[in-house]
C-alpha positions in Angstrom: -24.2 -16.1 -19.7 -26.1 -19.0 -18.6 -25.2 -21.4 -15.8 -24.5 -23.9 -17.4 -21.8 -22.0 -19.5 -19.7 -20.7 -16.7 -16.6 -21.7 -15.9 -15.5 -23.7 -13.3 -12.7 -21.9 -11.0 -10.0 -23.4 -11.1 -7.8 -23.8 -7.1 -4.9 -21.7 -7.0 -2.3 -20.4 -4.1 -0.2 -17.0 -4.0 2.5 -16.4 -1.3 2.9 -12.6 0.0 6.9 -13.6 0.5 7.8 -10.2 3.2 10.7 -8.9 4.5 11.6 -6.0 6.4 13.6 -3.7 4.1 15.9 -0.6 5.0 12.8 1.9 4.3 9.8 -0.6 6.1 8.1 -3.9 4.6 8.6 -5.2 1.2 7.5 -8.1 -0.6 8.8 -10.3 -3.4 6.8 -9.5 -6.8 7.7 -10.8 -10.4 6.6 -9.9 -13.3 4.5 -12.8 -15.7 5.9 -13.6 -19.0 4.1 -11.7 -22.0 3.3 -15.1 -23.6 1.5 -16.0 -20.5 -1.9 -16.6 -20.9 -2.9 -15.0 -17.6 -2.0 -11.7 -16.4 0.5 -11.6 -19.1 3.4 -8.9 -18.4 1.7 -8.3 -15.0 3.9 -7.8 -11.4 2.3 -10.0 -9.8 3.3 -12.2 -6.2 4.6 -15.8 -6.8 1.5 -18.3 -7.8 -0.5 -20.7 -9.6 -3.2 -23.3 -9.4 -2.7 -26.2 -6.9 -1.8 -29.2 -9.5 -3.0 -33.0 -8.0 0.7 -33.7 -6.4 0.4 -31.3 -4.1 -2.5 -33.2 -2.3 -0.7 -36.5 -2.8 0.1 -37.9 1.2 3.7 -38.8 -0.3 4.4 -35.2 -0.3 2.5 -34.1 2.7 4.7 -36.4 4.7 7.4 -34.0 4.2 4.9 -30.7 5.6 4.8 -29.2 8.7 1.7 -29.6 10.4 -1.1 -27.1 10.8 -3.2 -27.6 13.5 -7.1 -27.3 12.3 -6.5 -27.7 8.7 -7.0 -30.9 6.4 -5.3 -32.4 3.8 -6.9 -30.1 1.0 -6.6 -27.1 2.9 -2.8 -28.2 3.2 -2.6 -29.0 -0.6 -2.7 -25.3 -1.4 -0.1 -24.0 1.4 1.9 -26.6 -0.5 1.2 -25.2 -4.2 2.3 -21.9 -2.8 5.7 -23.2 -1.2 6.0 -25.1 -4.7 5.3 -21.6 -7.1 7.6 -19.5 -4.7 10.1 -22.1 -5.6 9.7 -22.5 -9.5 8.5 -19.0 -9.9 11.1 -16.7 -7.6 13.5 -19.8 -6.2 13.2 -19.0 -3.1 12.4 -22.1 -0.8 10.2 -21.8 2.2 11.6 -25.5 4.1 13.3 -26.6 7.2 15.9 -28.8 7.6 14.0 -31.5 8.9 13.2 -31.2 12.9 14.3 -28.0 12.9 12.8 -24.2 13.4 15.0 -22.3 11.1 14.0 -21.9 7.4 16.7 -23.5 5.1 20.0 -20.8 4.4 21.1 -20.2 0.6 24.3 -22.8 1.0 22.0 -25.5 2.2 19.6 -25.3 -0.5 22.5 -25.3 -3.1 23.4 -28.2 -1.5 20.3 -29.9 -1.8 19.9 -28.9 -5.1 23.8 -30.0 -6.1 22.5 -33.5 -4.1 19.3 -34.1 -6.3 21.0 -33.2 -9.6 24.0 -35.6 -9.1 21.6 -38.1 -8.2 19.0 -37.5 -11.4 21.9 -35.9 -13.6 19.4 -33.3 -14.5 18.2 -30.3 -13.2 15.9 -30.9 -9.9 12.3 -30.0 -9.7 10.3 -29.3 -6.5 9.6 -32.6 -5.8 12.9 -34.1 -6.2 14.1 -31.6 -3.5 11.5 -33.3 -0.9 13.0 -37.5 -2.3 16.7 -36.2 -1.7 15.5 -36.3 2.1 16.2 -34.1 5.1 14.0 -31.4 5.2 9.9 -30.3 5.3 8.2 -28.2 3.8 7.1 -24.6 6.3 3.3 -25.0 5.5 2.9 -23.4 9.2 4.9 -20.1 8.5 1.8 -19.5 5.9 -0.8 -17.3 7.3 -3.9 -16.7 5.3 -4.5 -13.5 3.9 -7.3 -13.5 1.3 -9.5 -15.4 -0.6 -10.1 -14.2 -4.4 -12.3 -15.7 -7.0 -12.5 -14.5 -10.7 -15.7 -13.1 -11.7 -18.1 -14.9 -13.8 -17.4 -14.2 -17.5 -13.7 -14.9 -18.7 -12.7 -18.2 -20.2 -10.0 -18.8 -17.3 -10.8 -18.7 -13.3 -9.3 -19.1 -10.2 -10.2 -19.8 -6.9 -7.2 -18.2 -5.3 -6.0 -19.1 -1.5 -3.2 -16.0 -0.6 -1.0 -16.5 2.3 1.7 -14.3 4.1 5.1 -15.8 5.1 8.1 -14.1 6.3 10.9 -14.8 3.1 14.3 -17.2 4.4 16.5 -14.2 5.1 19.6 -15.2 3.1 18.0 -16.9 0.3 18.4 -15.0 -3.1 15.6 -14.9 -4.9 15.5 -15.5 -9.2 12.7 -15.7 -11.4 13.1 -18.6 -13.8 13.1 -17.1 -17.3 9.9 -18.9 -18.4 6.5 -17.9 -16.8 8.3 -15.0 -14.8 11.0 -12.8 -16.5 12.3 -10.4 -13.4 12.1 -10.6 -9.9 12.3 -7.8 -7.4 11.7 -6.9 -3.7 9.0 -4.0 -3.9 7.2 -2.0 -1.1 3.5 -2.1 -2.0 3.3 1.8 -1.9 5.8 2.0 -4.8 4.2 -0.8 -6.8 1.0 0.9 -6.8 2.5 4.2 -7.3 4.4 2.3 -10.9 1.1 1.4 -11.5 -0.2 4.4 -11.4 2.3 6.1 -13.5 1.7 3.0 -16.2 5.5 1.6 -15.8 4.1 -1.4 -14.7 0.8 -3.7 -14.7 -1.3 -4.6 -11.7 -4.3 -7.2 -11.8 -7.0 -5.7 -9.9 -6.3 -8.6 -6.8 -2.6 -7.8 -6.5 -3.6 -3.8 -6.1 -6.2 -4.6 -3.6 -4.3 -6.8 -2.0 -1.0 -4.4 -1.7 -3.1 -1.8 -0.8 -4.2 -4.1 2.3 -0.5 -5.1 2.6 1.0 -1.5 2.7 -1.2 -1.1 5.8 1.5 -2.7 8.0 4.7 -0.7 8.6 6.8 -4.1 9.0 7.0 -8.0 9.0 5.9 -8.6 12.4 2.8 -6.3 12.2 1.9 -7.1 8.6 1.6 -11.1 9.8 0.0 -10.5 13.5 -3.0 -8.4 11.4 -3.7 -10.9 8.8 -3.4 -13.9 11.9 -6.4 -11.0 13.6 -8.3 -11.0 10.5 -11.4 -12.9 9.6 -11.3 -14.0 5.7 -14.2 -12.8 3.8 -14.6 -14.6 -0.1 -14.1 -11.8 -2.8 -15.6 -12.6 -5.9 -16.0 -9.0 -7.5 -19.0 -7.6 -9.2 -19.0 -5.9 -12.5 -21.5 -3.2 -12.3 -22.5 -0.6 -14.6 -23.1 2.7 -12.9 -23.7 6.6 -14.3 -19.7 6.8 -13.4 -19.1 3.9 -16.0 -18.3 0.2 -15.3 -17.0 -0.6 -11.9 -16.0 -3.6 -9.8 -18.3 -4.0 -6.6 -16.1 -6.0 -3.5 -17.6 -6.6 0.1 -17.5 -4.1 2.3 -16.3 -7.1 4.8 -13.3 -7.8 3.1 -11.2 -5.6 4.9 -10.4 -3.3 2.0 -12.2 -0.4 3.0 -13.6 0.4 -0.3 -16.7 -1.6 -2.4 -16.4 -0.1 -5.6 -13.1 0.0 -8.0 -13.0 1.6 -11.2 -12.7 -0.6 -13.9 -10.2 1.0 -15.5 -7.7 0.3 -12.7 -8.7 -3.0 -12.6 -7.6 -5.9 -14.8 -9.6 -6.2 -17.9 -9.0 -10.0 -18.2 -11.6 -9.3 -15.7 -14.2 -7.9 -17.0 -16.9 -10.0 -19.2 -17.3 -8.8 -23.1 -20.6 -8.6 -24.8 
């Protein structure tokens, strides 16, 4: 493929949503409609690509600030708030001048509020015009940087973050680009994997592999606030083992080459 033919990557945010569970750290996962036309019937963490209204300073107004980090850098932290939301409804706000993340009974508030008001179901953004709370866009800590490989007709240049999930907050996927939800730890969604009951794209195993390194919320975020991000944008190679994925060493994986088989095939360019 030439230059001029490749595709463009398009920006994207995911949001590693943690919690400590009774056997050690789980994260929020939900599994992509089959009609989706990426990673289709994949478990995959809350995401999507950063759409222009998440730059717009209307909404940033309502963000926490981050110290060191400009208005594009905070569009993305503000995709991934927004995808948590549509995707798994689970809101990662304040009320407004406050350190706590919003409880379940005030975000059923708010959400009764905005749909009295519009007599329609709320989106994300009507949440921020009812008023009274902002957005945690501090409570995200980067946690990898992902870029599709040259060669399928969609990219993404992919910003994941880490945040510790509201506690009481129940999360719900919302029937239309993610049918289930669940709270996983990332040893036993590698391990479905493995026994094919469910579907991993080759950044959500790498990245629960990382993930599974930390025994609980508090370690999992001080390791990714110690680590440097290093750009992934994987290799296909063909080697006398057959076709593999090639990652930098850098990265903090601790491996450079991945199987292609175990690695998603959307992925991999056809002749």
């Amino acid at each position: 493929m030439n230059a001029a033919a490749e595709v463009v990557p398009r920006p994207a945010a995911t949001v590693l949503l943690v919690r400590d569970g009774t056997a050690g750290l789980e994260v929020l996962m939900v599994t992509r409609n089959v009609a989706s036309d990426f990673a289709s019937g994949a478990l995959v963490f809350p995401g999507g690509r950063v759409d222009p209204a998440d730059g717009a300073a209307a909404l940033l107004e309502h963000c926490r600030k981050v110290p060191g980090i400009d208005d594009a850098a905070l569009a993305f932290r503000v995709a991934g708030i927004r995808e948590s939301f549509e995707e798994a409804h689970v809101l990662m706000a304040r009320p407004t001048g406050s350190e706590r993340l919003l409880t379940a009974a005030e975000l059923a508030a708010l959400e009764k509020a905005a749909r009295a008001k519009l007599n329609r179901e709320p989106q994300f953004g009507d949440l921020l015009a009812v008023g009274g709370i902002e957005l945690a866009t501090d409570l995200l800590v980067p946690f990898a940087h992902w870029i599709t490989p040259v060669g399928p007709p969609k990219r993404f240049d992919t910003h994941f973050f880490l945040a510790p999930a509201p506690l009481d907050q129940l999360a719900a996927h919302d029937g239309h680009e993610a049918v289930d939800t669940i709270w996983i730890a990332p040893e036993t969604a590698i391990a479905e994997a493995d026994a094919k009951r469910v579907t991993l794209v080759f950044a959500t195993r790498m990245n629960l592999l990382r993930l599974g390194r930390s025994r609980d919320v508090a370690a999992a975020l001080a390791a990714s606030r110690s680590d440097t991000i290093v750009t992934v944008c994987p290799e296909v190679a063909q080697t006398a083992a057959g076709t593999v994925l090639r990652i930098p060493l850098a990265a903090g994986y601790g491996v450079t080459e991945v199987r292609a088989d175990i690695a998603v095939r959307a992925w991999i360019p056809r002749s």
